[in-house]
N, C-alpha and C positions, 0 to 999 in steps of 0.2 A: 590747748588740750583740755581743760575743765572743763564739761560738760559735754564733749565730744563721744558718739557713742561707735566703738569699734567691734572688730569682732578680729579677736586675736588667736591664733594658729601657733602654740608652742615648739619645740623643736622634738616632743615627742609624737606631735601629730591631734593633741588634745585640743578640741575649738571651744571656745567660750566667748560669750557676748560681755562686753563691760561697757560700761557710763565713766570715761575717763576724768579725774579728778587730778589739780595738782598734786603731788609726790606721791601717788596711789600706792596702797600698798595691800587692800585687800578689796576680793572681786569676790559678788554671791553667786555662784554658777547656779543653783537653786535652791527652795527654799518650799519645801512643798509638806503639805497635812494627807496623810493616807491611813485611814481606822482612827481617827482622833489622834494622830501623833508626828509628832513635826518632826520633820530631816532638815536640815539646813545643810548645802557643800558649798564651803567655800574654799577661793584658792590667794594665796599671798606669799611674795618673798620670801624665799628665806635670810635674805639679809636684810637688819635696818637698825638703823639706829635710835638712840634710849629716848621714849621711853616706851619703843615699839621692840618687843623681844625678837630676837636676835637666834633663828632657828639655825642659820649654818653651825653656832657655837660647838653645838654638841651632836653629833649621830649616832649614838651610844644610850643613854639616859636622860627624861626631861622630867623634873617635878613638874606636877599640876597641883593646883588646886582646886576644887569644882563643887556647885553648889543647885539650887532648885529654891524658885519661889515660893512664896506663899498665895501671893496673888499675880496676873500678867503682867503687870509694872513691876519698873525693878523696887525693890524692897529688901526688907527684912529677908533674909533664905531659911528657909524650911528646915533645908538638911545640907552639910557639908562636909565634905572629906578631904583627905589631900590622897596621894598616892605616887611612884615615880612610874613613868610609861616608858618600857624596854623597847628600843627600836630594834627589828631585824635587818639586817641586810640582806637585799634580793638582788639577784644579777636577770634582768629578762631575756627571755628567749622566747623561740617562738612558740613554744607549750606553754606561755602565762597568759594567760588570759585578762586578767585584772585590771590590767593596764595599760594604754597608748603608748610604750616606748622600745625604741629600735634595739634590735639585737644589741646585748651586752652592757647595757647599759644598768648602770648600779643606782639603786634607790633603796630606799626605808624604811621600815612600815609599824605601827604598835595599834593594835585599839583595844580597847577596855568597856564591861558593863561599869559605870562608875555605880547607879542608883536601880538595881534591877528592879524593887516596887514599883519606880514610876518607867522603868525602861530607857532610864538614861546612859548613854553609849556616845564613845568619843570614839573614831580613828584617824589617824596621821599619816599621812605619806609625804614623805619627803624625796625629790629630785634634784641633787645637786645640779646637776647639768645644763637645765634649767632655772637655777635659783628658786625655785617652787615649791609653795606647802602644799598640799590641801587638808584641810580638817573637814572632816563628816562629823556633825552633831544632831544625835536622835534625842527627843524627849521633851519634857516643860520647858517653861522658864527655866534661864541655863545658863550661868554664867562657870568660864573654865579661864582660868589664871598660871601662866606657864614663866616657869624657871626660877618656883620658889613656892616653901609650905608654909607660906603666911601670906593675907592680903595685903599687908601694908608693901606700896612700890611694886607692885605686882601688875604685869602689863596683861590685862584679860581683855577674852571677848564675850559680849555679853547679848544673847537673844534673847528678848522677853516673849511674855505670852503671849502677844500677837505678831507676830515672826519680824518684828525691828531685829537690826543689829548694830551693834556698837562698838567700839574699843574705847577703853578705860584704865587709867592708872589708878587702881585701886589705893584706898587710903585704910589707917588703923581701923578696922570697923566700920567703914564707911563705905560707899561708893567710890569717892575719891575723884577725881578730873575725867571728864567726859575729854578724850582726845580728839584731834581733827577727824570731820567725817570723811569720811574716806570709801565707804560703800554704796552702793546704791541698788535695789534689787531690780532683777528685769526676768525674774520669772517666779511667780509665787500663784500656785496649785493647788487647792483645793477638791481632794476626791470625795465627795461623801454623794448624800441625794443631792442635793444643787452642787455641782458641779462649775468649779470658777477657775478659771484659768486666765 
């Protein structure tokens, strides 16, 4: 299975290309720069075990914690907050637009500007039925730490400023354990005058 590259068809009907990795647990659907500002979508279990947070827990309330560089490597953070992100519960039908899933089907949802000067914005969907996250992340260097308002033991993901991403068990002030890689990107966009796809 590692390094096998598939193209997987969820059971909401949503396709996404991956680079299969042992115990995979997150896939970058894209990753793309438009007006000088990065989106990263990625999609991941909702279940997993420590020290990969663990999204079926709660469908109710998640702390985050979330922060912004100073320079594109990870480093020092500029600015940091914590905050808790309220899920909604949505039932789809066929007036939702939003999303690829079949009548009735119950899912998630919270997003938040965390840093509006630099225009940093998180949203979460979450599909039980699928066992599925996705995170949408807009803005700089960005690192977002979930299910707790401290870094220490804090399972985050982290995009530098050149659209790498990572997962990390963050430490007292520190970076903390780069975890297994587990991502791989297979579509990164560039709209500006040169145009890279």
């Amino acid at each position: 299975m590692n390094g096998t590259y598939a193209i997987v068809i969820d059971s909401y009907g949503n396709v996404t290309e991956r680079q299969l990795s042992n115990h995979n647990e997150v896939s970058i659907v894209s990753n793309d720069i438009t007006n000088d500002v990065r989106m990263v979508k990625l999609n991941r279990t909702l279940s997993a075990m420590p020290p990969y947070y663990d999204f079926s827990a709660n469908y109710n309330n998640i702390d985050i914690i979330f922060a912004y560089g100073q320079t594109p490597e990870l480093s020092q953070h500029q600015q940091k907050s914590t905050m808790i992100l309220t899920l909604e519960q949505h039932r789809h039908s066929a007036s939702t637009l939003t999303t690829k899933a079949p009548n009735g089907i119950i899912y998630y949802s919270a997003s938040s500007i965390l840093f509006s000067d630099v225009n940093q914005q998180i949203s979460l969907t979450i599909f039980p039925d699928s066992d599925t996250v996705q995170i949408v992340c807009t803005g700089p260097m960005y690192a977002i730490g979930f299910g707790n308002d401290a870094m220490n033991n804090t399972y985050a993901i982290i995009i530098d400023g050149f659209g790498e991403v990572s997962e990390r068990l963050l430490g007292y002030h520190n970076p903390g354990e780069l975890l297994q890689a587990k991502a791989k990107v297979l579509s990164d966009i560039y709209f500006d005058e040169d145009t890279r796809q």
